[in-house]
FITORRO-627793 format. One record per residue (C-alpha): residue in three letters; x, y, z; residue number from 1. Coordinates in Angstrom, 3 decimals. Example, Ala and Ser with C-alpha at 12.3 -4.5 7.8 and 13.67 -1.06 7.14 Angstrom:
BEGIN
  residuo        xx        yy        zz  num
      ala    12.300    -4.500     7.800    1
      ser    13.670    -1.060     7.140    2
// end
This chain:
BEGIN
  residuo        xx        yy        zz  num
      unk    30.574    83.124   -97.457    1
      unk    28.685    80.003   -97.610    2
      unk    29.702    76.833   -95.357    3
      unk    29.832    73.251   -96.400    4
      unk    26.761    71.215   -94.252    5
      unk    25.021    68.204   -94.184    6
      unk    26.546    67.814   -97.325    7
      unk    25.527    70.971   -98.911    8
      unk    26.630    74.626   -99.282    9
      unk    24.877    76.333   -96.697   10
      unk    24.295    79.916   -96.164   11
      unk    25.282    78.750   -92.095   12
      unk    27.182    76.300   -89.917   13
      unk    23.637    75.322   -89.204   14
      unk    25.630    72.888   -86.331   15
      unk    22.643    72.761   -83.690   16
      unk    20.551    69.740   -83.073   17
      unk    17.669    69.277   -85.139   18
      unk    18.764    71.916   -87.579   19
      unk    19.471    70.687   -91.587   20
      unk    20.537    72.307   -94.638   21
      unk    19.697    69.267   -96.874   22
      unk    15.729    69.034   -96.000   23
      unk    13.781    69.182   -99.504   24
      unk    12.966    72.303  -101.050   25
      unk    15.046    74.463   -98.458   26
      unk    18.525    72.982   -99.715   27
      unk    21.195    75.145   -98.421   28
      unk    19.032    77.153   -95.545   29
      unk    19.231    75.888   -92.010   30
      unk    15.954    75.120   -91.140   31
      unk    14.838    72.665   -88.590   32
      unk    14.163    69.512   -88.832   33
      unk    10.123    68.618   -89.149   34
      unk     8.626    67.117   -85.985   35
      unk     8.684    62.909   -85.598   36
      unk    11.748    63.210   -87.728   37
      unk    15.410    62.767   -86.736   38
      unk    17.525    61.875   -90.289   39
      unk    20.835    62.244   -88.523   40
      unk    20.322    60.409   -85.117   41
      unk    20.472    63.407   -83.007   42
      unk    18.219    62.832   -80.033   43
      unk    19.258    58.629   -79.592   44
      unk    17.035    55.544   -80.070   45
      unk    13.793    56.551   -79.204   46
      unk    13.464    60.380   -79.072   47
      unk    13.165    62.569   -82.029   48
      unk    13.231    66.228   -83.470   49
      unk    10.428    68.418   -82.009   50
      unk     9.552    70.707   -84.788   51
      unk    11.812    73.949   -83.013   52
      unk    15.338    73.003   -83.496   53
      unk    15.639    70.880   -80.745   54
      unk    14.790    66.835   -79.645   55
      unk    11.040    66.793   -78.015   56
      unk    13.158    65.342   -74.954   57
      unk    14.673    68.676   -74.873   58
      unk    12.380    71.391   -76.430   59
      unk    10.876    72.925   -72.849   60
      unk     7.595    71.371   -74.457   61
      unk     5.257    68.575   -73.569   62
      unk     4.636    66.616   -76.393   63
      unk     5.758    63.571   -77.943   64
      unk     4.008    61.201   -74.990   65
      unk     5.824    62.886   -72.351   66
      unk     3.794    63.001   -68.890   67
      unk     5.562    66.279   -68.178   68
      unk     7.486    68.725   -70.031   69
      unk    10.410    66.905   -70.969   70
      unk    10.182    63.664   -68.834   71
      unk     8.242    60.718   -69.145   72
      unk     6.754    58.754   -71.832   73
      unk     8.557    56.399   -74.102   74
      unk    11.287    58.562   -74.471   75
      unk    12.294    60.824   -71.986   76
      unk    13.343    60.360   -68.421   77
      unk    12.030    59.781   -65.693   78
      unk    10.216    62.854   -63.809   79
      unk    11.039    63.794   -60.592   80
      unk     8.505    64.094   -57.741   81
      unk     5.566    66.405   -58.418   82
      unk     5.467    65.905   -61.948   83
      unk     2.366    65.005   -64.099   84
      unk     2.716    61.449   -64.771   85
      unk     0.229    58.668   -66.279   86
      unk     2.037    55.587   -65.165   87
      unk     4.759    54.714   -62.790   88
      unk     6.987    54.622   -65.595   89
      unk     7.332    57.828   -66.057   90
      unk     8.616    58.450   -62.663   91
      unk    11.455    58.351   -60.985   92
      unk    10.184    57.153   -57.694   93
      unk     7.941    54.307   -59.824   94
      unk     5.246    56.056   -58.251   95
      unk     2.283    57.582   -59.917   96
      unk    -1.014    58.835   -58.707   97
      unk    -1.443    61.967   -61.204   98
      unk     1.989    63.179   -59.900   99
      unk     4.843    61.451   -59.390  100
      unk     5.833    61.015   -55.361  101
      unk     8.426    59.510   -53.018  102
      unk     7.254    55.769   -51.622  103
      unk     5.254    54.798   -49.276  104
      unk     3.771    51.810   -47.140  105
      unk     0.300    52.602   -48.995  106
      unk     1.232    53.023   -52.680  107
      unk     0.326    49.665   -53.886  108
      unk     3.583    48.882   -55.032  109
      unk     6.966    46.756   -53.765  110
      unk     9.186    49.744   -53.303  111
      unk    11.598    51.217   -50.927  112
      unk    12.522    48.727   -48.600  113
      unk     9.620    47.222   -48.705  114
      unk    10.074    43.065   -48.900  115
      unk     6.901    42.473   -50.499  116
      unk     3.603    45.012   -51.477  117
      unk     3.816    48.159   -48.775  118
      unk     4.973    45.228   -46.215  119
      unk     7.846    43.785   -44.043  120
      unk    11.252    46.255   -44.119  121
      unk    10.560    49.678   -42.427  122
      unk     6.520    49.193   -43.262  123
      unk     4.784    48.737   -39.982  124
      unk     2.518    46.436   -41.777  125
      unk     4.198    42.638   -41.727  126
      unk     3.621    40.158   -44.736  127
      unk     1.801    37.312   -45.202  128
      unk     2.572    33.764   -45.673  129
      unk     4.076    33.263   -49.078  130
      unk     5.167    36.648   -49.434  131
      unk     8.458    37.771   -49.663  132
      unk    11.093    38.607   -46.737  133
      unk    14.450    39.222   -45.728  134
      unk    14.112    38.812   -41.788  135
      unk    11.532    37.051   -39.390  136
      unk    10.629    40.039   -38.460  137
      unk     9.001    40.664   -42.037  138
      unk     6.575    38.627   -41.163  139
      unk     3.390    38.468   -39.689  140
      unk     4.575    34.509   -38.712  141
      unk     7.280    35.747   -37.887  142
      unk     8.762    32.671   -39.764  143
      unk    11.053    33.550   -43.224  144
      unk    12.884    30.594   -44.768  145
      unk    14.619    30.770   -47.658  146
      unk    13.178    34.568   -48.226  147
      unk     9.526    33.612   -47.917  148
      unk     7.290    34.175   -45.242  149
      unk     5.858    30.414   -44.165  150
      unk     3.474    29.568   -41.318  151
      unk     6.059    28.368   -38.138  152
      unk     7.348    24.481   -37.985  153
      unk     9.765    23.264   -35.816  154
      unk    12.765    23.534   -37.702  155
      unk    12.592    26.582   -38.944  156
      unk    15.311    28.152   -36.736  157
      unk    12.538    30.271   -35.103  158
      unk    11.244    29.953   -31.357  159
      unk     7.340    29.681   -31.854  160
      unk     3.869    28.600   -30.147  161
      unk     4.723    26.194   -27.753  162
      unk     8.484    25.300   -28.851  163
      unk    10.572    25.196   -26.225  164
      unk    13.890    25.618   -28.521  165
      unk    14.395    25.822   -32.427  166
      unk    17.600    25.449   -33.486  167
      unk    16.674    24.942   -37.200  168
      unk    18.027    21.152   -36.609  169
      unk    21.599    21.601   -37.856  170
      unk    22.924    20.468   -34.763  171
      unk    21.595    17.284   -32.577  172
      unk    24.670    18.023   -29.656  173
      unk    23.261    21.514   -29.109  174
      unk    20.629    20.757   -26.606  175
      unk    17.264    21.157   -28.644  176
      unk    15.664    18.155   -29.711  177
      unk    14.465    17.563   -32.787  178
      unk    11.063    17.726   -31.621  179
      unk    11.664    21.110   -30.268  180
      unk    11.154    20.726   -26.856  181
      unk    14.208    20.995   -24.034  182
      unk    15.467    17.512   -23.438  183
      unk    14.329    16.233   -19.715  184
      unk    17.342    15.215   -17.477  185
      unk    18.662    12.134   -19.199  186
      unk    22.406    10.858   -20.097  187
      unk    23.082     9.604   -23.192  188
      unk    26.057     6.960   -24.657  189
      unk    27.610     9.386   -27.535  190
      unk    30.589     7.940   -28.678  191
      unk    32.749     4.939   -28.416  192
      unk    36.308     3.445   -29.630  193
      unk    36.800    -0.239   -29.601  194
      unk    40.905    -0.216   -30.926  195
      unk    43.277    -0.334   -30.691  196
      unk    43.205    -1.687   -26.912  197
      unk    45.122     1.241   -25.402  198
      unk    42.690     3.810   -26.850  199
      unk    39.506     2.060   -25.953  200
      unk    36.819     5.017   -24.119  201
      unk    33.261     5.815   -24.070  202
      unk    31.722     9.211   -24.149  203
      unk    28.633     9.998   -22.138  204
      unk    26.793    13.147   -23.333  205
      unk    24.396    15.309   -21.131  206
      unk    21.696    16.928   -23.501  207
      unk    19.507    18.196   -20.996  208
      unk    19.603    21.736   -19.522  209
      unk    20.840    20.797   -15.742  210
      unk    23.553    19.359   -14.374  211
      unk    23.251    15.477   -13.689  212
      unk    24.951    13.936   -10.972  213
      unk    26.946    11.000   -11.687  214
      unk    27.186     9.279    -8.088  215
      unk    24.935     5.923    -9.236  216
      unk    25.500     6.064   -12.675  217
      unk    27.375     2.844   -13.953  218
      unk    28.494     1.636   -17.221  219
      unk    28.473    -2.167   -18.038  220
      unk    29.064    -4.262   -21.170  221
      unk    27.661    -7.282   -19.585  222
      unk    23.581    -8.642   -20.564  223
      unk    22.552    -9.462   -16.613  224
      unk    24.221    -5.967   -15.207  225
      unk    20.871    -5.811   -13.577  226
      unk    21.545    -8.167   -11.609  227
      unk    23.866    -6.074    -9.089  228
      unk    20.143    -5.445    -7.714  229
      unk    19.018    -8.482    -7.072  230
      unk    21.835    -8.730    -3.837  231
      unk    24.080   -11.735    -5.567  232
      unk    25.271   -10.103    -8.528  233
      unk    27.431   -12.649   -11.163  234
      unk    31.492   -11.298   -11.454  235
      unk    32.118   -10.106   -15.135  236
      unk    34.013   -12.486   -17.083  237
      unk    37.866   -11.060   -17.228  238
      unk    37.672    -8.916   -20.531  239
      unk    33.711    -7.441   -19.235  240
      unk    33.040    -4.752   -16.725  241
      unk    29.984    -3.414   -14.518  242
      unk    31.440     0.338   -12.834  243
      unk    30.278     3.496   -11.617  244
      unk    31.437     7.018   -11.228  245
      unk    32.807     8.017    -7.961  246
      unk    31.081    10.237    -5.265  247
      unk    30.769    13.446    -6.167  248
      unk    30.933    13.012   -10.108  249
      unk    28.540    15.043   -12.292  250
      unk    28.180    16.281   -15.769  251
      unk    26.906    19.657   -16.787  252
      unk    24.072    20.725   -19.380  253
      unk    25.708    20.049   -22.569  254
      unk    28.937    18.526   -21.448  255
      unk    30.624    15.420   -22.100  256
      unk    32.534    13.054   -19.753  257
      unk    35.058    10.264   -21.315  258
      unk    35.894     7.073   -19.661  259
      unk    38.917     5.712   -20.752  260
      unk    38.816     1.912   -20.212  261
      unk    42.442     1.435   -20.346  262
      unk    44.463     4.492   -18.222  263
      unk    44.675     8.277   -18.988  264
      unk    48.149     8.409   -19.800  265
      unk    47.508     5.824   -23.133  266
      unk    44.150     7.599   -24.012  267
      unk    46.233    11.236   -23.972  268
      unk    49.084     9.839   -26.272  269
      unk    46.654     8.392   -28.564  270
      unk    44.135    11.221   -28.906  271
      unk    46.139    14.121   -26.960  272
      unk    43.015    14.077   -24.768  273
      unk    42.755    13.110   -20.883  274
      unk    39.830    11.523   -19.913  275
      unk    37.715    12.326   -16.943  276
      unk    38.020     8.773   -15.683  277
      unk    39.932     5.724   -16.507  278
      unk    40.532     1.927   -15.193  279
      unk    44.175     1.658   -14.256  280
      unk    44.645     2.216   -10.634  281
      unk    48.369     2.908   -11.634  282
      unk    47.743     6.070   -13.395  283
      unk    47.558     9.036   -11.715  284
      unk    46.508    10.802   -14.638  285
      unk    42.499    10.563   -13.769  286
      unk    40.174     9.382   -11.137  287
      unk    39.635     5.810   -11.604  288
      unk    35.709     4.306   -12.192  289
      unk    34.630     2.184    -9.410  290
      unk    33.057    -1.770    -9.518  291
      unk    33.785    -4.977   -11.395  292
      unk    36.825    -4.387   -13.870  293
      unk    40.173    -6.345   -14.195  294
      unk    43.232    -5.562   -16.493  295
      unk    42.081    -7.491   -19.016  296
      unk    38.371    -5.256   -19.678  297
      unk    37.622    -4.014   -22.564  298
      unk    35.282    -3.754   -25.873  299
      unk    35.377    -6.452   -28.386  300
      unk    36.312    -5.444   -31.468  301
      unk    33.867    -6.779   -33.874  302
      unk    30.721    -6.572   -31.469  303
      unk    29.673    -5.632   -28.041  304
      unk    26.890    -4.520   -26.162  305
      unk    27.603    -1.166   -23.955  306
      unk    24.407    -0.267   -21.192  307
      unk    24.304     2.768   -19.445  308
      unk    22.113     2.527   -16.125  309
      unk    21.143     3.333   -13.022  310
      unk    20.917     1.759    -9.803  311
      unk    20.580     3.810    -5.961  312
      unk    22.529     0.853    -4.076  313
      unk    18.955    -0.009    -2.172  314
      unk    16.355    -0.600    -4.953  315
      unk    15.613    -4.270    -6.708  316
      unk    15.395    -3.008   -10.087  317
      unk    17.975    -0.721   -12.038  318
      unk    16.903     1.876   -14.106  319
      unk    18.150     1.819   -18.241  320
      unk    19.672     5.812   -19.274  321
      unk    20.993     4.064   -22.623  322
      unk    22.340     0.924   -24.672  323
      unk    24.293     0.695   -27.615  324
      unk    24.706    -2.742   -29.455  325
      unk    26.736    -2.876   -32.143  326
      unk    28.624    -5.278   -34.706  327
      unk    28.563    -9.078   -34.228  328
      unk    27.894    -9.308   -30.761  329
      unk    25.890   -12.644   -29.771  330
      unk    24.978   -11.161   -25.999  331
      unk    22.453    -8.709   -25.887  332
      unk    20.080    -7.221   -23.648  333
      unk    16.569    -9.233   -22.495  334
      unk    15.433    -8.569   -19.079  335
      unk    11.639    -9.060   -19.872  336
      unk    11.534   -12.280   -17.616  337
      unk    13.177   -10.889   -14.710  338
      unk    10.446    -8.555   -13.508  339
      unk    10.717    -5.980   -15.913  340
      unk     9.055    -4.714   -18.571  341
      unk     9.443    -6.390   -21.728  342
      unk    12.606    -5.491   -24.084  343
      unk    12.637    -5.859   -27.590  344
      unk    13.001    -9.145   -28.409  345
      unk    16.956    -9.891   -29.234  346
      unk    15.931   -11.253   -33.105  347
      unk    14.152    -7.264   -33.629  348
      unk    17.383    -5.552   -31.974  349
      unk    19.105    -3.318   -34.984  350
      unk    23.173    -2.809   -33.534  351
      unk    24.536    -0.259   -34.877  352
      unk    27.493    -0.670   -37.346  353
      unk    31.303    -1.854   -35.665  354
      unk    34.280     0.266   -36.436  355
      unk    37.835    -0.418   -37.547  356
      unk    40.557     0.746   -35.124  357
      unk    41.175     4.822   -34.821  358
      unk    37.626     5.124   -35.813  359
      unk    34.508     5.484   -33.690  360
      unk    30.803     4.692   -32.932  361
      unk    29.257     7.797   -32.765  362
      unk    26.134     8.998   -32.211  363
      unk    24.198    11.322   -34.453  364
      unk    20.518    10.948   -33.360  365
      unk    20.612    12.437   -30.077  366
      unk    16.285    12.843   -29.664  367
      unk    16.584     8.930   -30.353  368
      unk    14.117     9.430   -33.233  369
      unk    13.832     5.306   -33.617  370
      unk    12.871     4.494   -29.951  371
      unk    10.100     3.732   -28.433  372
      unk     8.951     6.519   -26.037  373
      unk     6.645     4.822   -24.074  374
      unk     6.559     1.000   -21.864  375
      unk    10.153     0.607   -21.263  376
      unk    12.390     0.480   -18.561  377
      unk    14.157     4.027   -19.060  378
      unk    14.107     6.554   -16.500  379
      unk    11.527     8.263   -18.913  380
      unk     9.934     5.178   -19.939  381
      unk    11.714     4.835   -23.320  382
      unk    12.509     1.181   -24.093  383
      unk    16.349     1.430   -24.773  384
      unk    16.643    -1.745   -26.648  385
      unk    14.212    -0.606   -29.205  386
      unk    16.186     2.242   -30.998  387
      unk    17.673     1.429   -34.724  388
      unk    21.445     1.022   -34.382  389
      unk    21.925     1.904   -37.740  390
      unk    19.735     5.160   -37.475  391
      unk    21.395     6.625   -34.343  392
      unk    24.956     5.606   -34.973  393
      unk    27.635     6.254   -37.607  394
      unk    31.591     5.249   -37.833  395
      unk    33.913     8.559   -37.970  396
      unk    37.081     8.427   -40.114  397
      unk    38.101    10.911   -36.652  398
      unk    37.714     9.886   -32.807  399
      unk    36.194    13.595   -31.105  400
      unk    36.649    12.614   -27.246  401
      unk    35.316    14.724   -24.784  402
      unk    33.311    16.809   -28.178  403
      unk    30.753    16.455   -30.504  404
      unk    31.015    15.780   -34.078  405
      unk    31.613    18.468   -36.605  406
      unk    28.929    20.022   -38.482  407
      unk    27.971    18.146   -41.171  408
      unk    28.987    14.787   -39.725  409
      unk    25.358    13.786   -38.942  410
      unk    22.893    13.007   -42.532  411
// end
């Protein structure tokens, strides 16, 4: 009645795990298989037979390096909670202190949903600076860029200290200056198209939080427009222009308002856009600008100086809001010897690059990084003619009236 097994006549099927017939001296009995042994590869890659016809992993014994009775250790798995253990290996939960148990904010270990050592996730403890994190709220800075806790800076996308914004400076049209502070009430030149002649505009941009009113705002591309102060003020040549915005014109926190220097009806077939104002009487299409214009006004092509200003009608001095210079253009702005402070001398003035027709001048530094904040003749002191042309401008393949740039647009 004998069976063929492990190769052998046996008196049994001898079929169970850790049980051999062909074990020296006992050929042909089924006897089990000595313990630290496992000729067949029975129990897997790192367990072996335990001595009672069965793998230690599986013998209801503690041995072989197990922390429990078959879990843990080398070999085994994991034990579950309340188990003997040595290290946190040998548990489940990865945590150890004699017995295995669940984790906690006190354990001494990054578990759970903890973002760093029993910190930041559900742990009412928050992490410290260089530690990991997932949210701000991780951390004790409350600061995490790029999934580590860092002390606050403006930029980092998180209102702190004394910041008055912090938009992470991805977008200079969104209000927040670059500095972090709330922009005072100022008006800005944002973009401008020089061609073709029937799509000629400039953008004014409001970055501040309030609504500005536009009543004795004008826009000139003239050197002397100051001089509409001084009671005798010089007619533009027939291509130049000094106007203003009607009564009653404003422009909200974060809006735009286009000027169309040709009339609304050409600026909406050439950028399916109507401007706020234009300079053809003719057109019904928008309110017209008010002042010194004639058919013939416009933007030089290959260089021009636009100033943005105001004056209250009673005053002797106007007040500078902004100036752009760009290209070739031979005129520029120097007003230091007629009573006002002193400009930047025209040889130092940096214009900003001239752009091909159906492109634009548009702005991208909107905190005017390159200016000089202090001893000028801007409403807050800036000195207009100071700021880096270059820096603060850049030519778009794609005219945005009335918009900002896309994301991206700006280095």
């Amino acid at each position: 009645d004998a069976v063929c097994a492990d190769a052998r006549c046996c008196a049994t099927s001898c079929e169970g795990a850790c049980m051999s017939c062909a074990l020296g001296g006992t050929e042909g009995s089924c006897e089990p298989v000595p313990a630290g042994e496992d000729p067949d590869d029975e129990c897997g890659d790192v367990d072996v037979c335990g001595g009672s016809s069965a793998c230690r992993c599986n013998d209801g014994a503690t041995n072989g390096g197990e922390s429990a009775k078959d879990c843990g250790g080398p070999a085994c798995v994991a034990c579950n909670n309340g188990a003997s253990c040595k290290v946190n290996g040998d548990c489940q939960s990865g945590v150890c202190k004699g017995t295995c148990q669940s984790p906690s904010c006190g354990d001494a270990l990054k578990n759970g949903d903890e973002t760093a050592i029993d910190c930041g996730g559900s742990c009412p403890l928050a992490c410290a600076d260089g530690s990991g994190c997932v949210i701000h709220a991780d951390c004790k800075s409350e600061v995490c860029t790029t999934n580590v806790c860092q002390s606050p800076f403006c930029g980092d996308g998180k209102m702190t200290g004394v910041e008055q914004c912090d938009d992470g400076d991805a977008d200079p049209f969104d209000g927040c200056s670059g500095t972090c502070k709330l922009p005072s009430p100022h008006l800005l030149i944002s973009e401008v198209v020089v061609g073709p002649t029937a799509s000629e505009f400039i953008e004014i941009y409001n970055p501040s939080a309030m609504t500005i009113s536009l009543e004795k705002v004008y826009l000139a591309d003239i050197a002397a427009y100051y001089q509409i102060a001084e009671g005798s003020p010089p007619v533009p040549g027939a291509t130049d222009f000094r106007i203003r915005f009607p009564l009653g014109a404003k422009l909200a926190a974060g809006a735009f308002v286009v000027v169309s220097l040709e009339g609304a009806g050409k600026m909406k077939a050439a950028f399916g856009v109507t401007p706020d104002f234009d300079l053809d009487a003719t057109d019904a299409g928008a309110p017209d600008m008010v002042g010194e214009y004639g058919s013939s006004s416009g933007l030089t092509n290959s260089g021009e100086l636009v100033m943005l200003f105001q004056w209250d009608g009673v005053s002797n001095k106007v007040v500078d809001l902004d100036y752009l210079l760009f290209g070739s253009s031979s005129e520029k702005v120097d007003k230091s010897n007629a009573g006002y402070l002193p400009d930047t001398p025209v040889a130092n003035q940096v214009p900003a690059s001239a752009a091909a027709d159906n492109k634009s001048i548009s702005r991208c530094q909107t905190s005017e990084d390159t200016e000089k904040k202090s001893g000028g003749n801007n409403l807050l002191g800036h000195d207009e003619t100071s700021e880096s042309g270059t820096a603060a401008w850049k030519v778009a393949s794609t005219p945005t009236p009335g918009a900002p740039p896309p994301l991206g647009f700006c280095p």
